[in-house]
The first five atom37 places (N, CA, C, CB, O) and aatype in JSON, in Angstrom:
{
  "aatype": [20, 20, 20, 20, 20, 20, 20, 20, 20, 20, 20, 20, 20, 20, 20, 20, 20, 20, 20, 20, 20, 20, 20, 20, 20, 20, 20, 20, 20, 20, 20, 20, 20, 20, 20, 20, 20, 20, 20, 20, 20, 20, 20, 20, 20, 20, 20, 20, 20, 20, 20, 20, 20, 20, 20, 20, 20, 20, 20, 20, 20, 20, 20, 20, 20, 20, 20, 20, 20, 20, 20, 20, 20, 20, 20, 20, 20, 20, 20, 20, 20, 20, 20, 20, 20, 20, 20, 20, 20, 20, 20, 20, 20, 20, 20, 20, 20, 20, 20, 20, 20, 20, 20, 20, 20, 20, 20],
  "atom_mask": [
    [1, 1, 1, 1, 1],
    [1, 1, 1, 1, 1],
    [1, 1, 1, 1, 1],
    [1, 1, 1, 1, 1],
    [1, 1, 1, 1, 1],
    [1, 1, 1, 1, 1],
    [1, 1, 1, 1, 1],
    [1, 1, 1, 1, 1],
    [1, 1, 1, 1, 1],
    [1, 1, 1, 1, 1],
    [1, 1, 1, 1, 1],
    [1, 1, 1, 1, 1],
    [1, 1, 1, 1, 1],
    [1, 1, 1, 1, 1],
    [1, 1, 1, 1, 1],
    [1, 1, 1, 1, 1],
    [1, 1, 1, 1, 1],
    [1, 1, 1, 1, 1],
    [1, 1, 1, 1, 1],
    [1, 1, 1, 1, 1],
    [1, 1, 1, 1, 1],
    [1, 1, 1, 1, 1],
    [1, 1, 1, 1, 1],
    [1, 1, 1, 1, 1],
    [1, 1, 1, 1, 1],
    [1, 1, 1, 1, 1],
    [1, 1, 1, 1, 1],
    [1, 1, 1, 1, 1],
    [1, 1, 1, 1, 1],
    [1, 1, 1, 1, 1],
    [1, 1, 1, 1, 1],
    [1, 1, 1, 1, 1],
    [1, 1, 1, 1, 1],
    [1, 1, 1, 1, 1],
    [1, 1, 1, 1, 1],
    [1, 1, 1, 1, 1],
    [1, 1, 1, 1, 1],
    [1, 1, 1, 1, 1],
    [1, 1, 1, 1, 1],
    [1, 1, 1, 1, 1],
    [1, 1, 1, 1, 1],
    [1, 1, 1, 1, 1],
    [1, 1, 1, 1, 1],
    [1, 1, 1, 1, 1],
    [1, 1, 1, 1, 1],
    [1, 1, 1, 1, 1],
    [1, 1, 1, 1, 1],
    [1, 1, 1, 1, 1],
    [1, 1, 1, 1, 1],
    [1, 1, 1, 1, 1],
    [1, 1, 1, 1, 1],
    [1, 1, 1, 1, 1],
    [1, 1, 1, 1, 1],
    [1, 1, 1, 1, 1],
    [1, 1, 1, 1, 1],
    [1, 1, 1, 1, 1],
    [1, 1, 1, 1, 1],
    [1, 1, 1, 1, 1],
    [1, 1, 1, 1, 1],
    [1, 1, 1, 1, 1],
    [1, 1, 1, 1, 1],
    [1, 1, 1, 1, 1],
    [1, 1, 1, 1, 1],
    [1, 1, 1, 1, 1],
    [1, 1, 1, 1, 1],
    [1, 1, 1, 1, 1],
    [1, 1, 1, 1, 1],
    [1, 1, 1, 1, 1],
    [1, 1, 1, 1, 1],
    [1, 1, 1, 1, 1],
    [1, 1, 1, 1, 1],
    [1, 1, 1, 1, 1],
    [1, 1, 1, 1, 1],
    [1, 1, 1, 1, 1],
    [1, 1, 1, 1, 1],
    [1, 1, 1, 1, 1],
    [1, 1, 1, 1, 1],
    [1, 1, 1, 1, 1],
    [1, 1, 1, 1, 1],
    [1, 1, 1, 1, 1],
    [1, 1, 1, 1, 1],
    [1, 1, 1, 1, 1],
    [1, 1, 1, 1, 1],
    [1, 1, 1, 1, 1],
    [1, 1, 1, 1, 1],
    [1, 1, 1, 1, 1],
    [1, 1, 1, 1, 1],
    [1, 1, 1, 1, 1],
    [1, 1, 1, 1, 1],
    [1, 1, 1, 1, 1],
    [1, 1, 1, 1, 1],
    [1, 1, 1, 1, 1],
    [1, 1, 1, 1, 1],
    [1, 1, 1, 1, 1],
    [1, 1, 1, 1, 1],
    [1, 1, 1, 1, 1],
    [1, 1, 1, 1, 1],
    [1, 1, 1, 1, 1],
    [1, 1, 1, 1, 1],
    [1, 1, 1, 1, 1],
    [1, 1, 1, 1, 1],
    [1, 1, 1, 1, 1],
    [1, 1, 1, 1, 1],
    [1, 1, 1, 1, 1],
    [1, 1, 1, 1, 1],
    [1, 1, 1, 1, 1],
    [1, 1, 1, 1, 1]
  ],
  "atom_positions": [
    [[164.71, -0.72, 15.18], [165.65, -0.16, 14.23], [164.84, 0.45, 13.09], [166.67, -1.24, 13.71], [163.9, -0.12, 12.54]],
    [[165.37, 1.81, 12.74], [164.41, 2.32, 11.54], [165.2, 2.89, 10.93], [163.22, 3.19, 11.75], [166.06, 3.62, 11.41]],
    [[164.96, 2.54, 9.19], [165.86, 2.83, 8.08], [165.91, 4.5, 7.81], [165.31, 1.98, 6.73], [164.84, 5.11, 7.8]],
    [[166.78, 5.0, 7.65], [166.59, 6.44, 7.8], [166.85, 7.16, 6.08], [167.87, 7.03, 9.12], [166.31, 8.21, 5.74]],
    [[167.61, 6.48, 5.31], [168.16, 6.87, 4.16], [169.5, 6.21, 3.7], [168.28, 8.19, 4.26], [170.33, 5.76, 4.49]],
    [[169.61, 6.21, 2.47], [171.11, 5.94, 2.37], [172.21, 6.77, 2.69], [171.36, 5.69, 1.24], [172.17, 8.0, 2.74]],
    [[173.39, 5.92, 2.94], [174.38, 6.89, 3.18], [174.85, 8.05, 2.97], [174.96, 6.63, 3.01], [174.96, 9.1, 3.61]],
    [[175.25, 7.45, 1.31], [175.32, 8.41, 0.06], [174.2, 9.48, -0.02], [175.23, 7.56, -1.29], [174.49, 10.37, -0.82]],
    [[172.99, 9.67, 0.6], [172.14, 10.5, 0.37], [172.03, 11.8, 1.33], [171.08, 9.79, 0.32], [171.3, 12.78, 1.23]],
    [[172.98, 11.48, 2.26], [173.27, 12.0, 3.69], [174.64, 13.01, 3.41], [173.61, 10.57, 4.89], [175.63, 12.83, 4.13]],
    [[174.66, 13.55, 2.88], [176.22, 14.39, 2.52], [176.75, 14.78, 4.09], [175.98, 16.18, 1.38], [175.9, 14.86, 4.97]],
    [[177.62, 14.92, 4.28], [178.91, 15.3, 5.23], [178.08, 16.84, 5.59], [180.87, 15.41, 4.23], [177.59, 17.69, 4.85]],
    [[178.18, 16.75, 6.95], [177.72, 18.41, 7.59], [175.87, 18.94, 7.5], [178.74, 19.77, 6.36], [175.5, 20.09, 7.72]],
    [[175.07, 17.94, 7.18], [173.88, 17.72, 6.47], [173.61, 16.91, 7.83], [173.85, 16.97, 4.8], [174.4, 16.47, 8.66]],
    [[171.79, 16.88, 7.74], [171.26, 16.42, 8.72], [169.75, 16.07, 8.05], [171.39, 17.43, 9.93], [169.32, 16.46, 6.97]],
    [[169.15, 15.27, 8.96], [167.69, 14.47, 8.1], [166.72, 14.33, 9.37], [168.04, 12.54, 7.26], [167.13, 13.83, 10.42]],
    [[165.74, 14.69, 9.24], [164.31, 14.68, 10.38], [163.96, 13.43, 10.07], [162.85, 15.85, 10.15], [164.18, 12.98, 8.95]],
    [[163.44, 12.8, 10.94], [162.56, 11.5, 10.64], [161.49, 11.7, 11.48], [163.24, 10.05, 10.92], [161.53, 12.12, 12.64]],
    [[160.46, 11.35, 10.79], [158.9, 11.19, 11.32], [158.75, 10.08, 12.43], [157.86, 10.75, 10.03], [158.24, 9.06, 11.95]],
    [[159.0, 9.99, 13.6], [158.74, 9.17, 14.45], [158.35, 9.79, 15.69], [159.7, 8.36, 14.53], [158.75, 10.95, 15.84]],
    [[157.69, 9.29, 16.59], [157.21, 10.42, 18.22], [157.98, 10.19, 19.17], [155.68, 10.2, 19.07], [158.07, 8.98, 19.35]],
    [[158.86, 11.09, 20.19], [158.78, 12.23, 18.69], [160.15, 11.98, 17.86], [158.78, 14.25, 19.18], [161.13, 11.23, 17.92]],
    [[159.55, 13.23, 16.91], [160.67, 13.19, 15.85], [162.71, 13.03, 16.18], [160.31, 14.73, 15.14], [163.46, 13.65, 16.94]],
    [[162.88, 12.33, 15.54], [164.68, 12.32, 15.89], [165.43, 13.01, 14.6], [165.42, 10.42, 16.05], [165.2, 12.57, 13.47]],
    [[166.41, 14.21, 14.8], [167.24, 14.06, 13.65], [168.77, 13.43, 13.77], [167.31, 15.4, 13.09], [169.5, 13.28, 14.75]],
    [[168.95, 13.13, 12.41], [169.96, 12.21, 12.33], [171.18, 13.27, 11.59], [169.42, 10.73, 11.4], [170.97, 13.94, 10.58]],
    [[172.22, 13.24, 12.21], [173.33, 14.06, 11.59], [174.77, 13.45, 11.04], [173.67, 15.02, 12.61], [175.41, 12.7, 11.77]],
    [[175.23, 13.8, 9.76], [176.24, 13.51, 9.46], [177.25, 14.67, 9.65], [176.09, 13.0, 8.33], [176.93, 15.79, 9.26]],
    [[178.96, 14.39, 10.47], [179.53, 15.77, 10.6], [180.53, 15.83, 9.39], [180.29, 16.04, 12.12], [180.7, 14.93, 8.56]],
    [[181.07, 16.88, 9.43], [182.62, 17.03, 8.23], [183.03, 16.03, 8.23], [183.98, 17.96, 8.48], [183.32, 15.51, 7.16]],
    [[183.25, 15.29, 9.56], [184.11, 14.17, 9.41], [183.55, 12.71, 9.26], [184.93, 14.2, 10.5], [184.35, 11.79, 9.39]],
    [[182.21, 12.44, 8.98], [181.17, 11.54, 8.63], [181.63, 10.94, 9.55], [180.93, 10.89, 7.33], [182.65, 10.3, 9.32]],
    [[180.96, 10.9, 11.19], [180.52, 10.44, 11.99], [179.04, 10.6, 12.0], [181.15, 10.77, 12.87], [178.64, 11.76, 12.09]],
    [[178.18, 9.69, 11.94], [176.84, 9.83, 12.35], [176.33, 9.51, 13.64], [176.16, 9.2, 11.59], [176.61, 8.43, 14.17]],
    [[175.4, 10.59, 14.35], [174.54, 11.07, 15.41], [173.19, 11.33, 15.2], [174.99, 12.13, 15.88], [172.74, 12.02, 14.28]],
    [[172.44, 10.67, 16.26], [171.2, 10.97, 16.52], [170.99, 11.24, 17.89], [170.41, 10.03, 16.08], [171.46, 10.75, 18.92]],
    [[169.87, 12.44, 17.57], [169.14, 12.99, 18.77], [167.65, 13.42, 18.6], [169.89, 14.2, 19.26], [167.28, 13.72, 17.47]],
    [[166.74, 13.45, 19.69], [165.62, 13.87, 19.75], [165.42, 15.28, 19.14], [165.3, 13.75, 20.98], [166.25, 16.09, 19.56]],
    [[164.57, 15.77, 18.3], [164.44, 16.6, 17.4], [164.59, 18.32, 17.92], [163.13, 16.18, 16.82], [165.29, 19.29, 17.6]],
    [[163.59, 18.06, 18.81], [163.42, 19.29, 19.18], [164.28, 20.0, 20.55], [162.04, 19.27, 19.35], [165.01, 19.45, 21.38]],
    [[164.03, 20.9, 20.45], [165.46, 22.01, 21.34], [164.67, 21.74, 22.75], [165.64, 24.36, 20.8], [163.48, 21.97, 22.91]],
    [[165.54, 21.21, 23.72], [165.06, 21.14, 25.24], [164.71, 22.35, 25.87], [166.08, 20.58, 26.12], [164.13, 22.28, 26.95]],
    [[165.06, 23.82, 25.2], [164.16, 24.72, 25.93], [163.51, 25.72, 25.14], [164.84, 25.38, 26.96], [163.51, 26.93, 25.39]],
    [[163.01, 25.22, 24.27], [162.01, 25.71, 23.81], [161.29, 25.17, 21.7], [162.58, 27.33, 24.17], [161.83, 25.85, 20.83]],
    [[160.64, 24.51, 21.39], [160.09, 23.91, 20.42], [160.41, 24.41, 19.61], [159.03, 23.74, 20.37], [159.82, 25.42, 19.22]],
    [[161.85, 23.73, 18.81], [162.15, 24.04, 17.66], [163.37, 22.9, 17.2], [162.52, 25.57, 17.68], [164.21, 22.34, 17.9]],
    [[163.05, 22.77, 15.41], [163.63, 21.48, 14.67], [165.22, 21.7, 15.16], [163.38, 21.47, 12.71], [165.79, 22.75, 14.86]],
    [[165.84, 20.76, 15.85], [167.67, 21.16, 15.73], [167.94, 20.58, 14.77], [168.83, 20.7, 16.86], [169.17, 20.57, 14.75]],
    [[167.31, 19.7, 13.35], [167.71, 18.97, 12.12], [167.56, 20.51, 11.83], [166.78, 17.55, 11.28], [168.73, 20.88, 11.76]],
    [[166.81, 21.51, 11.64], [167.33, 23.1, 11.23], [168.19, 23.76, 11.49], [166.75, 23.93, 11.46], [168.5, 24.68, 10.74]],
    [[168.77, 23.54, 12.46], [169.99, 23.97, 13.1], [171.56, 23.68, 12.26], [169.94, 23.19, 14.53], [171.77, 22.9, 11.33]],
    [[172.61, 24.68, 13.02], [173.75, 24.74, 12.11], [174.69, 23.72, 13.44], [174.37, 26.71, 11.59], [174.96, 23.56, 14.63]],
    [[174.85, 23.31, 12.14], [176.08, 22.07, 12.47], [177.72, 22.17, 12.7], [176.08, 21.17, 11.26], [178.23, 21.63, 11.72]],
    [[178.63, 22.57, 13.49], [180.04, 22.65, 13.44], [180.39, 21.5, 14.49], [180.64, 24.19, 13.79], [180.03, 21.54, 15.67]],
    [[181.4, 20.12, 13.68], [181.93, 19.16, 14.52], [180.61, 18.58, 14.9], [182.87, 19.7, 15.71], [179.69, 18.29, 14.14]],
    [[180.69, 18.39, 16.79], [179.84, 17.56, 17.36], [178.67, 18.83, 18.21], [180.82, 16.37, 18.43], [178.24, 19.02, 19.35]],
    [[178.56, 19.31, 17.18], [178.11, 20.21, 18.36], [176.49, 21.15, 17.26], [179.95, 21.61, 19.02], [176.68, 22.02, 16.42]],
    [[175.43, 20.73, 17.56], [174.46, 21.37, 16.98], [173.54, 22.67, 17.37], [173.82, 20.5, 16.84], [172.85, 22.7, 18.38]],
    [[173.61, 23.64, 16.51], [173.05, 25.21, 17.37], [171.69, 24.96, 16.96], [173.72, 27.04, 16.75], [171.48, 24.6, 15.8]],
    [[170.58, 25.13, 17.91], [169.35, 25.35, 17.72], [169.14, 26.76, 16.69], [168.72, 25.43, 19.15], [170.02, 27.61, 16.79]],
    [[168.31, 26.94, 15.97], [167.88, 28.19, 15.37], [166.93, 28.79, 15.92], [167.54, 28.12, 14.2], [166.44, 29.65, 15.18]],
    [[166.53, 28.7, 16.77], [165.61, 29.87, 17.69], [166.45, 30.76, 18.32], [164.68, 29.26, 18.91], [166.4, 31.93, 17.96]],
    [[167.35, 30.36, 19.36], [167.6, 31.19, 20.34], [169.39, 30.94, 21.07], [166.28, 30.87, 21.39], [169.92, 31.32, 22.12]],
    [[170.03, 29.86, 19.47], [171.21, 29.6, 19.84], [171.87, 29.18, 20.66], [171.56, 30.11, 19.8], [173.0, 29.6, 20.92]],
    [[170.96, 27.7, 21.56], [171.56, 27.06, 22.43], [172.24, 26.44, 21.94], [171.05, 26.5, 23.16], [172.17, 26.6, 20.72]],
    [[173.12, 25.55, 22.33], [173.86, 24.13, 21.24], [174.08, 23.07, 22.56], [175.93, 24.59, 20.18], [174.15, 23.17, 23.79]],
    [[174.15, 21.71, 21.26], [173.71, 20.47, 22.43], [175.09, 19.84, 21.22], [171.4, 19.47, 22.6], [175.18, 19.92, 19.99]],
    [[176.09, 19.17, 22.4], [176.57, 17.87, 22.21], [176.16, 16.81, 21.28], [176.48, 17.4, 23.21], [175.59, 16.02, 22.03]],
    [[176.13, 16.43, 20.37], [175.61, 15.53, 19.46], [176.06, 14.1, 20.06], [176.16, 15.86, 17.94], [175.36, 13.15, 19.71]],
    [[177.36, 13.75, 21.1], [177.5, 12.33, 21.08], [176.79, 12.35, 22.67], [179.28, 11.65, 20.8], [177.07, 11.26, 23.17]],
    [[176.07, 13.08, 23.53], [175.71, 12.77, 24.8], [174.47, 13.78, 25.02], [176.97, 12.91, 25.85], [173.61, 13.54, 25.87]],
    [[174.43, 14.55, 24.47], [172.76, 15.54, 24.13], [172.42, 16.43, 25.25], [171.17, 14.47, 23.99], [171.37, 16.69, 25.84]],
    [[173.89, 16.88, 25.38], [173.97, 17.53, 27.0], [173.92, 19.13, 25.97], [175.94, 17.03, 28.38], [174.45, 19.27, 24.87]],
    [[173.27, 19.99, 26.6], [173.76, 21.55, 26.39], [174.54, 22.12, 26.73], [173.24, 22.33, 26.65], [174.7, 22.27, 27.94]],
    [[175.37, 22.66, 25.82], [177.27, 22.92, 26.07], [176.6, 25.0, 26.35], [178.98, 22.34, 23.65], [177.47, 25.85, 26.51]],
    [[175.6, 25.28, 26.34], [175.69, 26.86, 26.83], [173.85, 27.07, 26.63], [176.97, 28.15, 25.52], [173.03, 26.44, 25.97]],
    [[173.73, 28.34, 27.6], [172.19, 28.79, 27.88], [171.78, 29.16, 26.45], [171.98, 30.19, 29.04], [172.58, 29.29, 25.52]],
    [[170.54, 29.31, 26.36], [169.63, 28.93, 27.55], [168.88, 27.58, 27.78], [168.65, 29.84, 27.55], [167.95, 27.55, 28.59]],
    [[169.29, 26.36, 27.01], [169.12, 25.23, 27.22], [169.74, 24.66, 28.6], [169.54, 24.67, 26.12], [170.9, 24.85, 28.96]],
    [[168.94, 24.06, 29.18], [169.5, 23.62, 30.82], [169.67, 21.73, 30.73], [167.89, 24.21, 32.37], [170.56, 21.03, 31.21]],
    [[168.36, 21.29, 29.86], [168.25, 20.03, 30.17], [168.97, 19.39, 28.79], [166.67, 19.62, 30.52], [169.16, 20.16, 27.85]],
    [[169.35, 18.05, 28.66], [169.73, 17.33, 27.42], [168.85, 16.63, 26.75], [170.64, 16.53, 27.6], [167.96, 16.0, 27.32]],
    [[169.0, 16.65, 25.48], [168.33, 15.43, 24.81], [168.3, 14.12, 24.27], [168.09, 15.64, 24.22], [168.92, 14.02, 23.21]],
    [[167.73, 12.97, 24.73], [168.18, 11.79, 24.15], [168.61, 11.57, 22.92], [167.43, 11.05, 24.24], [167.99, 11.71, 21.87]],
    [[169.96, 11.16, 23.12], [170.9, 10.19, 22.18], [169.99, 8.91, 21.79], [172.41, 9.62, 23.07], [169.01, 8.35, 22.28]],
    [[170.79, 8.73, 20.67], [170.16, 7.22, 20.02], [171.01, 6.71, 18.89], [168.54, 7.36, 19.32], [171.34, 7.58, 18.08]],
    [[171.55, 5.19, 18.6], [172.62, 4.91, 18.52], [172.14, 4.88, 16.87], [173.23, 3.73, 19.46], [170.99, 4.79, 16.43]],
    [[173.29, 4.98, 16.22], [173.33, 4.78, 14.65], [174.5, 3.83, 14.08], [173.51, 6.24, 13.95], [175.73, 3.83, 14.1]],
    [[173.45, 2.99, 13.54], [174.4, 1.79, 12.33], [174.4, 2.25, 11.36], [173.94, 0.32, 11.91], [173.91, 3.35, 11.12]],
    [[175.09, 1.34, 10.38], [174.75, 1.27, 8.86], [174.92, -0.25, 8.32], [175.79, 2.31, 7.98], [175.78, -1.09, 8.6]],
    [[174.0, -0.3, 7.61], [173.8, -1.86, 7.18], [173.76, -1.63, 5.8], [172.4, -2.71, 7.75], [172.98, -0.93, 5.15]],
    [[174.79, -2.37, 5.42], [174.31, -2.47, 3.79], [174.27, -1.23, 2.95], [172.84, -3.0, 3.67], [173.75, -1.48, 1.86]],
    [[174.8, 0.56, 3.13], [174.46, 1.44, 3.06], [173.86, 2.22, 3.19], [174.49, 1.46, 2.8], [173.97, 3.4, 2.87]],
    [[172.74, 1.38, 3.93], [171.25, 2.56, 5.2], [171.6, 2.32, 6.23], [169.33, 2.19, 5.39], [171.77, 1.24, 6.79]],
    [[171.79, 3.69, 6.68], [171.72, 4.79, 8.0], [170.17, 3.89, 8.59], [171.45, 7.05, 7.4], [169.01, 3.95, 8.2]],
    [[170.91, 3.0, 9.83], [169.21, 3.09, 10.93], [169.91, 3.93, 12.43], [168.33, 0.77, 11.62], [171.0, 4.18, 12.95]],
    [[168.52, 4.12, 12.63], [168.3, 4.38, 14.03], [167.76, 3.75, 15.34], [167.75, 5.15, 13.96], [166.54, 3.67, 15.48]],
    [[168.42, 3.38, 16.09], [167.86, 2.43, 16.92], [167.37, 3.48, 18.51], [169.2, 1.03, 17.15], [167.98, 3.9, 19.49]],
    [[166.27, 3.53, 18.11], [165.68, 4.92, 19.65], [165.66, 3.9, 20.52], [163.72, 5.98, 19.7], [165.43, 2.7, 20.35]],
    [[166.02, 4.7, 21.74], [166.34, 4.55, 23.0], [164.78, 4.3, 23.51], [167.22, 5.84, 23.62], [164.16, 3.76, 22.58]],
    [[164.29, 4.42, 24.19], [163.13, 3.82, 25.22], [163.1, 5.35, 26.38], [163.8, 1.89, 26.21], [164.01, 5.5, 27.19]],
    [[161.8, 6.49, 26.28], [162.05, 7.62, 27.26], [161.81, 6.67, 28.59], [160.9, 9.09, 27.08], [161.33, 5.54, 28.67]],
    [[162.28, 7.47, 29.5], [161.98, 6.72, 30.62], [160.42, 6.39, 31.23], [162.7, 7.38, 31.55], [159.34, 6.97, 31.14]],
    [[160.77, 5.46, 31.73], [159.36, 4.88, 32.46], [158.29, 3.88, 31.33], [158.34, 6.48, 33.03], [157.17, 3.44, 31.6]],
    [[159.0, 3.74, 30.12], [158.57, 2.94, 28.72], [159.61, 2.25, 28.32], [158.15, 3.82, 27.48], [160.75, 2.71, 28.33]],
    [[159.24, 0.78, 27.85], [159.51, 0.0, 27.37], [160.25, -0.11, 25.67], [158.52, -0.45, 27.71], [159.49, -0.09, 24.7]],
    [[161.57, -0.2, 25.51], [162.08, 0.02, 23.57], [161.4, -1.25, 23.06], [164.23, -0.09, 23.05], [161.45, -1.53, 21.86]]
  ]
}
């Protein structure tokens, strides 16, 4: 589990990179549900915490794929593959992240 920020520091429609390998961003939507996913765009290397946010649904800024925020599936090209999900609490008013384990490794 890793502390990501406070709640309150996380505004509605806003999103936060965290330094971990690799990197995950963490998103809050309009409707303050929080989501996490693996950082970078499945087809091709770029931050989706840069990316524009509507609902559950995050657009890469390279080349305008968008991925599902609650299952990290790509809802249109040219992204083919998904990116790992990873579940989010809040304790006490910090946002953690609890990463998933890639396959063939141990969480």
């Amino acid at each position: 589990m890793i502390p990501v920020c406070r709640l309150e520091d996380l505004p509605e429609g806003e999103s936060v990179r965290i330094a971990t390998t690799p990197p995950v961003a963490v998103f809050r939507t309009e409707g303050g549900e929080l989501y996490a996913i693996d950082d970078t765009c499945a087809h091709q290397d770029a931050s989706l915490s840069e990316g524009w946010l509507e609902g559950c649904l995050v657009e890469c800024p390279l080349h305008a794929a968008a991925f599902d925020l609650r299952t990290g599936e790509p809802t249109c090209l040219p992204a083919r593959r998904p990116v790992r999900t990873h579940r989010v609490t809040v304790e006490d008013g910090v946002v953690h992240v609890h990463l998933e384990a890639q396959e063939g490794t141990a969480a």
